[in-house]
N, CA, C and O atoms as CSV, one atom per row, in Angstrom:
chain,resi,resn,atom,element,x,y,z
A,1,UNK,N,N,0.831,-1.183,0.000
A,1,UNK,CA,C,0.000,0.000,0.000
A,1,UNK,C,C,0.877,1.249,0.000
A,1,UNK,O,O,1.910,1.224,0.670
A,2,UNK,N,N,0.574,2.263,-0.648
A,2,UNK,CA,C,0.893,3.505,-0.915
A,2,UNK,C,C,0.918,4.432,0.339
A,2,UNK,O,O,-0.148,4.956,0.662
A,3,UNK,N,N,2.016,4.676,1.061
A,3,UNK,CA,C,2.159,5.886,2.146
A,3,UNK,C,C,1.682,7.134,1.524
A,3,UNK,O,O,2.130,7.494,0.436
A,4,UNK,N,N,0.855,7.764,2.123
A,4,UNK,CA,C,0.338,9.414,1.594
A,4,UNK,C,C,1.390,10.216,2.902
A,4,UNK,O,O,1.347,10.325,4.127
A,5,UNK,N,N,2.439,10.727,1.604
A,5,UNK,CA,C,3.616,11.504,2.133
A,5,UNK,C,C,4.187,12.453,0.627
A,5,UNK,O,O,3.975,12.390,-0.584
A,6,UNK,N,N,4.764,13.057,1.284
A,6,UNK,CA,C,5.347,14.567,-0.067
A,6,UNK,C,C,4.288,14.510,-0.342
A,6,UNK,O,O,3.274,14.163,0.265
A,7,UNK,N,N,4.509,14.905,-1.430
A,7,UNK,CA,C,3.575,16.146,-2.527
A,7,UNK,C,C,2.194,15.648,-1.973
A,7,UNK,O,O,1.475,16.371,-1.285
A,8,UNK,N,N,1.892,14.431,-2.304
A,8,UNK,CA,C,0.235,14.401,-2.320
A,8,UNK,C,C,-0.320,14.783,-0.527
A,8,UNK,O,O,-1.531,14.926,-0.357
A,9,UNK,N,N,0.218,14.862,0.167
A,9,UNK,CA,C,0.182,15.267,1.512
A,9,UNK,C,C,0.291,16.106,1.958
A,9,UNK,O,O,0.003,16.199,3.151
A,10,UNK,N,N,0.824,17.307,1.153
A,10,UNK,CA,C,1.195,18.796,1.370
A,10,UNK,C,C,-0.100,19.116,0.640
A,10,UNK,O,O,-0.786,20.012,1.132
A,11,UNK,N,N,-0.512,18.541,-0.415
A,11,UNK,CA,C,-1.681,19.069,-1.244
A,11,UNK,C,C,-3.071,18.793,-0.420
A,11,UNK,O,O,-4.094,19.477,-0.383
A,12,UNK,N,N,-2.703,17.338,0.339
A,12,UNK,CA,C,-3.943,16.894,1.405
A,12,UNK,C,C,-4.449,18.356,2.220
A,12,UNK,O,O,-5.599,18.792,2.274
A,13,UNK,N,N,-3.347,18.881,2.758
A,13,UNK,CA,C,-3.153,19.388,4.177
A,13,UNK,C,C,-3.727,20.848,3.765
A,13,UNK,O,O,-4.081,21.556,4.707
A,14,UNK,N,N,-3.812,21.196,2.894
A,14,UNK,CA,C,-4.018,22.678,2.134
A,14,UNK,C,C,-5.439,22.519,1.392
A,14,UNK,O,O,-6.448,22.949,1.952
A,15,UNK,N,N,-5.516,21.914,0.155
A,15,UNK,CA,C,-6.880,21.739,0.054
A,15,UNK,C,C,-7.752,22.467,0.527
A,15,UNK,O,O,-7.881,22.651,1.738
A,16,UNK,N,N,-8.485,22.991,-0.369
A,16,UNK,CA,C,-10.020,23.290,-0.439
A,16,UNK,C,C,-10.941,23.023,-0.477
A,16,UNK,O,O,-11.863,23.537,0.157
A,17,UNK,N,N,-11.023,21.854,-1.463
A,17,UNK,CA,C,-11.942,20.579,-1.737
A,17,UNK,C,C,-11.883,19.590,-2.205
A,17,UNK,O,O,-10.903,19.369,-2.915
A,18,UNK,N,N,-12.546,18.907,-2.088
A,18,UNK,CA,C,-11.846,17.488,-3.002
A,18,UNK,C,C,-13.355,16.731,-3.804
A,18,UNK,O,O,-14.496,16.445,-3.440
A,19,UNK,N,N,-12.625,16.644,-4.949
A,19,UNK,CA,C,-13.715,16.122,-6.081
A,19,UNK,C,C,-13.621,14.695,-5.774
A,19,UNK,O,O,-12.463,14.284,-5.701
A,20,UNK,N,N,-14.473,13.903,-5.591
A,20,UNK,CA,C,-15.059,12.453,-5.141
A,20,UNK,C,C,-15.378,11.700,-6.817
A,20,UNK,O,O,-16.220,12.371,-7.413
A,21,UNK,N,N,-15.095,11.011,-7.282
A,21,UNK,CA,C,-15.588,10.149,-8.514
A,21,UNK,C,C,-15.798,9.016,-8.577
A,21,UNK,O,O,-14.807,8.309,-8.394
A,22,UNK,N,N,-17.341,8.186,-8.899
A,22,UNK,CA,C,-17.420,6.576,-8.891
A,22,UNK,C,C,-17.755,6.600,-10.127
A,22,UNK,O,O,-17.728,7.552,-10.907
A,23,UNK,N,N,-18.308,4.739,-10.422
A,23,UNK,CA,C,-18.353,4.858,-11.481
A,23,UNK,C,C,-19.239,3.608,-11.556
A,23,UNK,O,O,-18.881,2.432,-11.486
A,24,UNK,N,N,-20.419,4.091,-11.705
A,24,UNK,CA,C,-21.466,3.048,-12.067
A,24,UNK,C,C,-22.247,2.591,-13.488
A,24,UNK,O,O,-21.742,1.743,-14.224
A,25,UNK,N,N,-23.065,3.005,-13.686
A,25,UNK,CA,C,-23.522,2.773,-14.777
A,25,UNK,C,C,-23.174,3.811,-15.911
A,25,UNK,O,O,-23.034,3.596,-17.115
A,26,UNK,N,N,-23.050,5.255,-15.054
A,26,UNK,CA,C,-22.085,6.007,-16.013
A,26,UNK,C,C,-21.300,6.872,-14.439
A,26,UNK,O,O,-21.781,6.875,-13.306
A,27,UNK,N,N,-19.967,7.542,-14.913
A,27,UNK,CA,C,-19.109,8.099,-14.001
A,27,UNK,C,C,-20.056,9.307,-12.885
A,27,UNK,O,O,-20.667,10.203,-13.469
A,28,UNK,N,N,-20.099,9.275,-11.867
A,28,UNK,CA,C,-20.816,10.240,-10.639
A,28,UNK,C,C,-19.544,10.893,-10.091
A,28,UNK,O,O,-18.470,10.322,-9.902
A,29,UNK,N,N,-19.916,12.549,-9.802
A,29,UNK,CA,C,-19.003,13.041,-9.097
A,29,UNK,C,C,-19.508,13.883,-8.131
A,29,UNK,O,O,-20.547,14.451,-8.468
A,30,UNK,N,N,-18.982,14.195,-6.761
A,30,UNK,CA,C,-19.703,14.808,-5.635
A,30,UNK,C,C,-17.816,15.090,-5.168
A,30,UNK,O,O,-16.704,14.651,-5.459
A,31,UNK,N,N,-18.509,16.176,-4.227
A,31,UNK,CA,C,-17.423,16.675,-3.611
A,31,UNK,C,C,-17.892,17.046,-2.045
A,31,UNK,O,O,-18.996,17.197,-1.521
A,32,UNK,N,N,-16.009,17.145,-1.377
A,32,UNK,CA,C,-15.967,17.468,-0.115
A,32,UNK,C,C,-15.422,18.709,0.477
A,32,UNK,O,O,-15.044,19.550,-0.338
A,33,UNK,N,N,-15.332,18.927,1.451
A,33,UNK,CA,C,-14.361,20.258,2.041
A,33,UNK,C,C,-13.343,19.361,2.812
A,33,UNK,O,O,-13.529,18.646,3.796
A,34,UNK,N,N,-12.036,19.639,1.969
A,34,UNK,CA,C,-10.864,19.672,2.816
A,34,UNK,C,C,-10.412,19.738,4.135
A,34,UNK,O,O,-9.541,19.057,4.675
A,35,UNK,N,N,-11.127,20.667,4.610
A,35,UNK,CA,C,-11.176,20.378,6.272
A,35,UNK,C,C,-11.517,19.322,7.058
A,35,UNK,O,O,-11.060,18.969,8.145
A,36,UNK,N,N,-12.740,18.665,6.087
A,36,UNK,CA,C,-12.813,17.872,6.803
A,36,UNK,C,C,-12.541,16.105,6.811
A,36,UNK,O,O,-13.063,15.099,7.291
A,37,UNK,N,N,-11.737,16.363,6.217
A,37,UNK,CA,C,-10.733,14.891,5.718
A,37,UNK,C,C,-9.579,15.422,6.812
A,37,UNK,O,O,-9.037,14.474,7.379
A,38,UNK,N,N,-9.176,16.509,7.156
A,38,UNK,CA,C,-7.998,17.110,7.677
A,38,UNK,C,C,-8.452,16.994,9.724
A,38,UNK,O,O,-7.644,16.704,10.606
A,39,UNK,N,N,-10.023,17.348,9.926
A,39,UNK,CA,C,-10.422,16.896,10.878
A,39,UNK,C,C,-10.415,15.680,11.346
A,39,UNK,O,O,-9.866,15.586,12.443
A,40,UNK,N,N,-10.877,14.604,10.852
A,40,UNK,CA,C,-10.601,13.228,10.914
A,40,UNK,C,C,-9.668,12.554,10.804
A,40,UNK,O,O,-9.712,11.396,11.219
A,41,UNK,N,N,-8.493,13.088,10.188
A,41,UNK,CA,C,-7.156,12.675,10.101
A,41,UNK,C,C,-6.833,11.974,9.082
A,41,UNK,O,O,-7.637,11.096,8.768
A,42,UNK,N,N,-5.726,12.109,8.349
A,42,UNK,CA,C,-5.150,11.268,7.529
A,42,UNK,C,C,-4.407,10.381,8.013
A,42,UNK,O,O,-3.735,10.698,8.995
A,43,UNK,N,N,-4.309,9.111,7.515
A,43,UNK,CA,C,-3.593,8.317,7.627
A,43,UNK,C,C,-2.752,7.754,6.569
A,43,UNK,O,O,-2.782,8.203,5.423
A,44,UNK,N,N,-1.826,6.554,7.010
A,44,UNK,CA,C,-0.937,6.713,5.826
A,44,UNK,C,C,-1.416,6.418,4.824
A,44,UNK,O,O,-1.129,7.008,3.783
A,45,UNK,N,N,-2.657,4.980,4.903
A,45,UNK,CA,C,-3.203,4.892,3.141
A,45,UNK,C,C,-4.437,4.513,3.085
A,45,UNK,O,O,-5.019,3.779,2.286
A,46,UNK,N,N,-5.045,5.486,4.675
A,46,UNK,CA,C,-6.978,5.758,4.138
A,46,UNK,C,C,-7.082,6.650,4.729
A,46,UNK,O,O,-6.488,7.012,5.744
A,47,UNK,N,N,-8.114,7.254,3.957
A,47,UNK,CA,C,-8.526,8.347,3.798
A,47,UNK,C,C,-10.584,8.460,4.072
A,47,UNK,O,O,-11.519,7.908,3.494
A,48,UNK,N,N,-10.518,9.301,5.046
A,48,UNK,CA,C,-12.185,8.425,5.965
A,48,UNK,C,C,-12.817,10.676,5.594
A,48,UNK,O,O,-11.999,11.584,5.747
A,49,UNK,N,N,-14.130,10.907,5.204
A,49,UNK,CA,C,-14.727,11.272,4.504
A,49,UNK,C,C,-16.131,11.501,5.432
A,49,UNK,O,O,-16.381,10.430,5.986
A,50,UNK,N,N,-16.760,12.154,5.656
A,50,UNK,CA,C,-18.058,11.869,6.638
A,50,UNK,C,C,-19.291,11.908,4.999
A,50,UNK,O,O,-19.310,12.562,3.957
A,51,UNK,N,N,-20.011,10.989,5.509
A,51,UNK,CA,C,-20.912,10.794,4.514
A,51,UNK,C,C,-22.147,11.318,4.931
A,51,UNK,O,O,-22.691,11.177,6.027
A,52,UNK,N,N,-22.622,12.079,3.716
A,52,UNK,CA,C,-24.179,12.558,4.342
A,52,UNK,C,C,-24.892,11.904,3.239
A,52,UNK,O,O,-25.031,10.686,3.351
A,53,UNK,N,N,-25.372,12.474,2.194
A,53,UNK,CA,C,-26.450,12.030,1.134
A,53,UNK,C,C,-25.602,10.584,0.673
A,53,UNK,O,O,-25.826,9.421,1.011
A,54,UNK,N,N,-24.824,10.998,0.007
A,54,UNK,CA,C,-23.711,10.150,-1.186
A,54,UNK,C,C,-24.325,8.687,-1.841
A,54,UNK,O,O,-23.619,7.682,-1.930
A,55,UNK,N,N,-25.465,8.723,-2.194
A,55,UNK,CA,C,-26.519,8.088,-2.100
A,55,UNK,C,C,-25.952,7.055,-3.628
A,55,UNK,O,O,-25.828,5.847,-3.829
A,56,UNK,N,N,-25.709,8.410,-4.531
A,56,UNK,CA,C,-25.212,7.415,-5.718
A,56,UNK,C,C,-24.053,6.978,-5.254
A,56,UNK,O,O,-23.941,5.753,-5.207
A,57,UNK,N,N,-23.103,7.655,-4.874
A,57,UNK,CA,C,-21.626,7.217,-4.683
A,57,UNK,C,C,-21.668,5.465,-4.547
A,57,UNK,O,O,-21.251,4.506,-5.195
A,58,UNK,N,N,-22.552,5.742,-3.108
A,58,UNK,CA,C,-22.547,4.503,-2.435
A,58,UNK,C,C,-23.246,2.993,-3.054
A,58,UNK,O,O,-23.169,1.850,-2.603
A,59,UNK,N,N,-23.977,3.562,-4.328
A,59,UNK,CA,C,-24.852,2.346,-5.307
A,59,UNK,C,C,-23.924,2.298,-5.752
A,59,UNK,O,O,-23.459,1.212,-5.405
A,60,UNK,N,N,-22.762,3.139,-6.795
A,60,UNK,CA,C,-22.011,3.048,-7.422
A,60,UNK,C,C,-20.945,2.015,-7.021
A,60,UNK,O,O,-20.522,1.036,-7.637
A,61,UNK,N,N,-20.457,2.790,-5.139
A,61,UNK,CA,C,-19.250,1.589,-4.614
A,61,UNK,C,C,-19.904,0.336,-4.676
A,61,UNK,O,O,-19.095,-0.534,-5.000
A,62,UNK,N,N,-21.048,-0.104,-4.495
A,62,UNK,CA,C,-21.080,-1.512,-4.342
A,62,UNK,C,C,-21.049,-2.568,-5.049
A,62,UNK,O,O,-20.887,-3.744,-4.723
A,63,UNK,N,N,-21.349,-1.691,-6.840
A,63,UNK,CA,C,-20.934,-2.819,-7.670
A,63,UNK,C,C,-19.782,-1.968,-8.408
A,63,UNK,O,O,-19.751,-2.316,-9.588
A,64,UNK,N,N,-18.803,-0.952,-8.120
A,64,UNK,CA,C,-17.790,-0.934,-8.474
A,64,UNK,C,C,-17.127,-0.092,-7.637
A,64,UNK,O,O,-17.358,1.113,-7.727
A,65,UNK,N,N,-15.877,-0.748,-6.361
A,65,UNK,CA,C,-15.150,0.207,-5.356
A,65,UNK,C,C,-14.072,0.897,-5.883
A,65,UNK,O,O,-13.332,1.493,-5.100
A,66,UNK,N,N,-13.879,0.919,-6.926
A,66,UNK,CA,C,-12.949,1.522,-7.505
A,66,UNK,C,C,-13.222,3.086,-7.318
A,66,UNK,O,O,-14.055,3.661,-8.019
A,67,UNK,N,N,-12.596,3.641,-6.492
A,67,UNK,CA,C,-12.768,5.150,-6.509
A,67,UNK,C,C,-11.490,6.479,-6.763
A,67,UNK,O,O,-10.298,6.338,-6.489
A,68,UNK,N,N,-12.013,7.516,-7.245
A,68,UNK,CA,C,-10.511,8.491,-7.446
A,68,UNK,C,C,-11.155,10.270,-6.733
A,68,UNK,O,O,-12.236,10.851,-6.642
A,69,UNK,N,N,-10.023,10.480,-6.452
A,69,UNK,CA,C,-10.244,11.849,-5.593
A,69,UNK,C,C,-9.191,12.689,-6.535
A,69,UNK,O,O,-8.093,12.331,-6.963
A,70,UNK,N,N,-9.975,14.065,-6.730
A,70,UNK,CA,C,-9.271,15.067,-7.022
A,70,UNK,C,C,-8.631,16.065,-6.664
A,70,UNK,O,O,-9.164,17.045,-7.184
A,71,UNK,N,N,-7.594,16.415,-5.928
A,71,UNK,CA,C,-7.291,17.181,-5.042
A,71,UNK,C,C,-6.368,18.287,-5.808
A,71,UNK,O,O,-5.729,18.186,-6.856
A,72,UNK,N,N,-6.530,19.378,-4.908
A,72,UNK,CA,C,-5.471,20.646,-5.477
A,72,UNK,C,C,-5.624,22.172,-4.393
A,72,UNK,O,O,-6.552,22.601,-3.705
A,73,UNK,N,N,-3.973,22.755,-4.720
A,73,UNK,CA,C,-3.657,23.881,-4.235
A,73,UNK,C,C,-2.410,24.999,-4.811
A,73,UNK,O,O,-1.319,24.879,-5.369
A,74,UNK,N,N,-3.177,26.014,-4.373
A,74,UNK,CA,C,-2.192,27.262,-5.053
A,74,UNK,C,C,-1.326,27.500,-3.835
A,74,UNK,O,O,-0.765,28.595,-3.844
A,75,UNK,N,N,-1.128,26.862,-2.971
A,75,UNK,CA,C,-0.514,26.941,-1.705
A,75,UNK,C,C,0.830,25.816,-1.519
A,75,UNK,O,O,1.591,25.460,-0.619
A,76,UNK,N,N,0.609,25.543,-2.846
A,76,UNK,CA,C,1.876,24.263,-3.158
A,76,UNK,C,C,2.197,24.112,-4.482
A,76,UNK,O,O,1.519,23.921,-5.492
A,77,UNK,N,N,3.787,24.282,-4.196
A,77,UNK,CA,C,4.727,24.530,-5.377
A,77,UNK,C,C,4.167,23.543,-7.008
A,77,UNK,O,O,4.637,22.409,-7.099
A,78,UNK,N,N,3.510,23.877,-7.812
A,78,UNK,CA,C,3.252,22.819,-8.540
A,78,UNK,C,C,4.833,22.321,-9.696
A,78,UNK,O,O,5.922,22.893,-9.673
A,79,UNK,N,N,4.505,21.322,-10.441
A,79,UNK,CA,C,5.698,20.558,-11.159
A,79,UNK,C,C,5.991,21.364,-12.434
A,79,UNK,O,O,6.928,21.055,-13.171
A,80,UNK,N,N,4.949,22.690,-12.753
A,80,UNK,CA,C,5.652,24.034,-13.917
A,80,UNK,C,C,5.084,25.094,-12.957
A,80,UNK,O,O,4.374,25.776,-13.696
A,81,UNK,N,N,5.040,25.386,-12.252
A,81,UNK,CA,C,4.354,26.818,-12.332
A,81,UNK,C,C,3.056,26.875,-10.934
A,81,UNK,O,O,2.657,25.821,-10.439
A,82,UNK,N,N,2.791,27.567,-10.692
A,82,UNK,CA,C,1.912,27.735,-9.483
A,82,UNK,C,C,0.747,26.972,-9.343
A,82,UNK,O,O,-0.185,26.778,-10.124
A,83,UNK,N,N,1.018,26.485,-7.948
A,83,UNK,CA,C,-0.385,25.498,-7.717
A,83,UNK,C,C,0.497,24.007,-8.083
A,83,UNK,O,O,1.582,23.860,-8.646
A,84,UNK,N,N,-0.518,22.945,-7.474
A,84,UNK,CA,C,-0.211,21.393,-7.313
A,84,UNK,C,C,-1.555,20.944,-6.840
A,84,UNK,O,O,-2.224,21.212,-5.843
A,85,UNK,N,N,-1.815,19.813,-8.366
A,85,UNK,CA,C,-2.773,19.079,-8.031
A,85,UNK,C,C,-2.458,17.243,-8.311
A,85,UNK,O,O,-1.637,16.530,-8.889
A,86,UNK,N,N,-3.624,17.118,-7.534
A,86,UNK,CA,C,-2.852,15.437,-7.556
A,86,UNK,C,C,-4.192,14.570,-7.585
A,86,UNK,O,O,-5.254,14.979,-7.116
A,87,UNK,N,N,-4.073,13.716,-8.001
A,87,UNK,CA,C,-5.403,12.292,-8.597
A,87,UNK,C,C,-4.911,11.070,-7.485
A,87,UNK,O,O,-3.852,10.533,-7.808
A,88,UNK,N,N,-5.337,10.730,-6.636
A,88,UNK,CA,C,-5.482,9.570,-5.852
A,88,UNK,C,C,-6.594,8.778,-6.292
A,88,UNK,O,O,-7.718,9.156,-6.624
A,89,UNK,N,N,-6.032,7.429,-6.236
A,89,UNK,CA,C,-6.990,6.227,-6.810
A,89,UNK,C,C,-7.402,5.577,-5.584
A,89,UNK,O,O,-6.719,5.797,-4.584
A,90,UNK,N,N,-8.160,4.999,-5.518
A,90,UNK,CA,C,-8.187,3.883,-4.357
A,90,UNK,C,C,-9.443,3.222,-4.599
A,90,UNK,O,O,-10.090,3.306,-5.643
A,91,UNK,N,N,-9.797,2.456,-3.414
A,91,UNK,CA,C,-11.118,1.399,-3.102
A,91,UNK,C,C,-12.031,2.029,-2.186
A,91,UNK,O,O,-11.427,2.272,-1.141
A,92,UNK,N,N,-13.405,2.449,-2.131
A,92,UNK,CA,C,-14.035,2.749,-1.139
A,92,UNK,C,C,-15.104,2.382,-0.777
A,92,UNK,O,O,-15.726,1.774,-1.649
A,93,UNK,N,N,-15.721,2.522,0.399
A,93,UNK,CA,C,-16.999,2.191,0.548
A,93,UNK,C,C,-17.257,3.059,1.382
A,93,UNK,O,O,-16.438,3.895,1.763
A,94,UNK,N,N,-18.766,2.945,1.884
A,94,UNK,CA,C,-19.470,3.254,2.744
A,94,UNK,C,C,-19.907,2.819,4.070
A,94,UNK,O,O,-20.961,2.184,4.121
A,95,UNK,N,N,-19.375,3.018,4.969
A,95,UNK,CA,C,-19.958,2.766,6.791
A,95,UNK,C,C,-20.767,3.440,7.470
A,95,UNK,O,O,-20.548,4.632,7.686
A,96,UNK,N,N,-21.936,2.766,7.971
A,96,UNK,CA,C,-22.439,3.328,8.345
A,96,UNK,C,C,-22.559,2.524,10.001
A,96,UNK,O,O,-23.428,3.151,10.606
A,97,UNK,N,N,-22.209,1.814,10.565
A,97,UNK,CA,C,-21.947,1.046,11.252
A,97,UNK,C,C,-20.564,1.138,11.815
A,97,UNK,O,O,-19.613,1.655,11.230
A,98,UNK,N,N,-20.539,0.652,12.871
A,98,UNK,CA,C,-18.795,0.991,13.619
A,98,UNK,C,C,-17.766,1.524,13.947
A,98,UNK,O,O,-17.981,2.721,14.143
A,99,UNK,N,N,-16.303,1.139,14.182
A,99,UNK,CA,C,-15.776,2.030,15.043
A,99,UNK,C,C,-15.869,3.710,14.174
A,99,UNK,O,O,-16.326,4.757,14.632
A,100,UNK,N,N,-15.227,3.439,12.737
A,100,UNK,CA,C,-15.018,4.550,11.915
A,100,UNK,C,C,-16.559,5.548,11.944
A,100,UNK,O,O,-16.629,6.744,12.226
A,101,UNK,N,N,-17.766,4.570,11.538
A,101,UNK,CA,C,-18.521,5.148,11.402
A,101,UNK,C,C,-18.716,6.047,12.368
A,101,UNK,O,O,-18.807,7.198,11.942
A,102,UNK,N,N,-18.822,5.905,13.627
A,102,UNK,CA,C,-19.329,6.335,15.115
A,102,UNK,C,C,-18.228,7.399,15.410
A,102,UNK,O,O,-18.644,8.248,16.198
A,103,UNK,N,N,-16.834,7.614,14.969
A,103,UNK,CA,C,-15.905,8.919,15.304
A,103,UNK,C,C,-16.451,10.009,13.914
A,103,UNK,O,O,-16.184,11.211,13.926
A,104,UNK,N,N,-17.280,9.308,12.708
A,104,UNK,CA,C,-17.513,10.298,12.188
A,104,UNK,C,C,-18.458,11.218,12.093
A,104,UNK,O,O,-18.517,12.318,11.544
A,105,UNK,N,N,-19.325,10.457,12.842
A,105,UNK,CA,C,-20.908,10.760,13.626
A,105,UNK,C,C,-20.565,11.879,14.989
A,105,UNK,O,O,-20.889,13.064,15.055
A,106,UNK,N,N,-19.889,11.149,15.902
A,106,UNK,CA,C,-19.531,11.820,16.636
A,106,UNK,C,C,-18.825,13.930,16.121
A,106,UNK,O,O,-19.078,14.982,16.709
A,107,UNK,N,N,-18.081,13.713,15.034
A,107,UNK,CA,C,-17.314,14.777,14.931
A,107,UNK,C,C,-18.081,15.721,13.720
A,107,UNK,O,O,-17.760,16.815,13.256
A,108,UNK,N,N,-19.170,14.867,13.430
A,108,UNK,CA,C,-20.376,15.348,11.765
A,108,UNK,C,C,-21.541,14.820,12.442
A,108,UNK,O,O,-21.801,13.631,12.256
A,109,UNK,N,N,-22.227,15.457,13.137
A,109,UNK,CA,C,-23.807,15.410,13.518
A,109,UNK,C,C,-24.814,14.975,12.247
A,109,UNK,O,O,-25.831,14.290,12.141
A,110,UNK,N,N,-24.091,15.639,11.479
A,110,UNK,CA,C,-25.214,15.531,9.744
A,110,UNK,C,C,-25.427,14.260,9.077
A,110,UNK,O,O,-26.343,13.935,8.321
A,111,UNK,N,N,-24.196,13.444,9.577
A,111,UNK,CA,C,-22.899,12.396,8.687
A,111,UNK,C,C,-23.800,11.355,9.085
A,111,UNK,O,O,-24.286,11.288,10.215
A,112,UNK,N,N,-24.001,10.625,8.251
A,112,UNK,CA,C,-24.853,9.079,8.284
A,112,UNK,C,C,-24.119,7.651,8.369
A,112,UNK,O,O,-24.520,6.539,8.714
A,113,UNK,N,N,-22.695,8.211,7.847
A,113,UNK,CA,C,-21.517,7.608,8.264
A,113,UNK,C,C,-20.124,7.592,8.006
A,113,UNK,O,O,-19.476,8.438,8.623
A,114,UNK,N,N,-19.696,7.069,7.479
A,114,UNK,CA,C,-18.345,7.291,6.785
A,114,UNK,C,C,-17.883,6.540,5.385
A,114,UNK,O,O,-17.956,5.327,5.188
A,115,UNK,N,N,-17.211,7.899,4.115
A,115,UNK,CA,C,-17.004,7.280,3.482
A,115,UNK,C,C,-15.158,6.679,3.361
A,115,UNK,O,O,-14.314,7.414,3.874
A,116,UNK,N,N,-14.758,5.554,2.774
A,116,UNK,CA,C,-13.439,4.946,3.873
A,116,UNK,C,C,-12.988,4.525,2.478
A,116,UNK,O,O,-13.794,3.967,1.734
A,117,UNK,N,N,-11.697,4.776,2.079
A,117,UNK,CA,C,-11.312,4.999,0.761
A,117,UNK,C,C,-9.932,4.637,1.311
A,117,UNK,O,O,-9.300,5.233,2.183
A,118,UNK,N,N,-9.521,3.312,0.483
A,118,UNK,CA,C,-8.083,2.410,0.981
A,118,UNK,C,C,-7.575,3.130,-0.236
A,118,UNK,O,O,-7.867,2.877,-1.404
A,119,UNK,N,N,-6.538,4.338,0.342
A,119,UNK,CA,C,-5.221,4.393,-0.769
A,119,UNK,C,C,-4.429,3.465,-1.828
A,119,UNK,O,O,-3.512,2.769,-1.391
A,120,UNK,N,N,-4.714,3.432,-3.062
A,120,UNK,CA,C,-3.615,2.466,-3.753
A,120,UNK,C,C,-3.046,2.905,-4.653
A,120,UNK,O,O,-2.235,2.203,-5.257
A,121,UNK,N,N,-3.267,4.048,-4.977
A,121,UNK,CA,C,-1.783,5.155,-6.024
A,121,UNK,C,C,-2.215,6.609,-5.793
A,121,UNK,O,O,-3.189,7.049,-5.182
A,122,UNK,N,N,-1.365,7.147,-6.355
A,122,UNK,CA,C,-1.450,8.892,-6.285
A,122,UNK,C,C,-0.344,9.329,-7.207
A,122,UNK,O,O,0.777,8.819,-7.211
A,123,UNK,N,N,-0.832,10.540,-8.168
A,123,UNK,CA,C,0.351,11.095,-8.448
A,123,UNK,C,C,-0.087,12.906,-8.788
A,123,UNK,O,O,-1.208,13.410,-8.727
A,124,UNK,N,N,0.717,13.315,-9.006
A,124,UNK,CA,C,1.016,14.731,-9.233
A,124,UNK,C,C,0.081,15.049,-10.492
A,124,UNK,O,O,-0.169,14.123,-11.265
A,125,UNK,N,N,-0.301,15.971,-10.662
A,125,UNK,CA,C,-1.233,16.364,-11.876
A,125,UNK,C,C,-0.672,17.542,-12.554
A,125,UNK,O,O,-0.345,17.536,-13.741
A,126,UNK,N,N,-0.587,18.368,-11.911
A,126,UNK,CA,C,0.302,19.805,-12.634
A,126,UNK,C,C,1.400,20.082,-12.257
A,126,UNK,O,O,1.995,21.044,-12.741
């Protein structure tokens, strides 16, 4: 598994938002606020999401977990020129049940549970 360290971790930590993408019968995209992936903590290679509606996401994860996040900032040196954005791939699902679910409930009153996205590549975009 992929450590989330350098670049894509400086871009984590700064972030504004992050574009969410599944892919079911045709590609769905929803987004988050940065903060609050940054509230819950990163870890080295998941990445936990408080879920409110995500209604398709979550039809989508179940017959395909294949998921990708879009992340970016003008607050980090990019690879020509200002700004750094980066594409993380991974596996995700939806909890709504247990330990994860219940710290994301706890810290997102709104949150129905958690969405829990196992890191398995990342790279630099600009």
């Amino acid at each position: 598994m992929p450590v989330i360290e350098g670049t894509v971790k400086e871009v984590l930590d700064k972030t504004e938002w992050v574009t969410i993408v599944t892919s079911g019968e045709k590609p769905h995209l929803v987004a988050t606020w940065g903060d609050y992936i940054r509230e819950l903590g990163i870890e080295q290679d998941k990445i936990v999401i408080p879920a409110g509606h995500y209604e398709k996401t979550e039809e989508n994860l179940k017959s395909n977990n294949k998921i990708q996040l879009l992340i970016a900032s003008k607050g980090v040196k990019g690879s020509y020129g200002p700004g750094q954005g980066c594409l993380i791939e991974g596996e995700g699902k939806i909890e709504t049940d247990g330990e994860t679910a219940k710290k994301v409930k706890e810290k997102f009153e709104w949150a129905r549970g958690a969405l829990v996205i196992k890191v398995k590549n990342y790279k630099n975009m600009l």
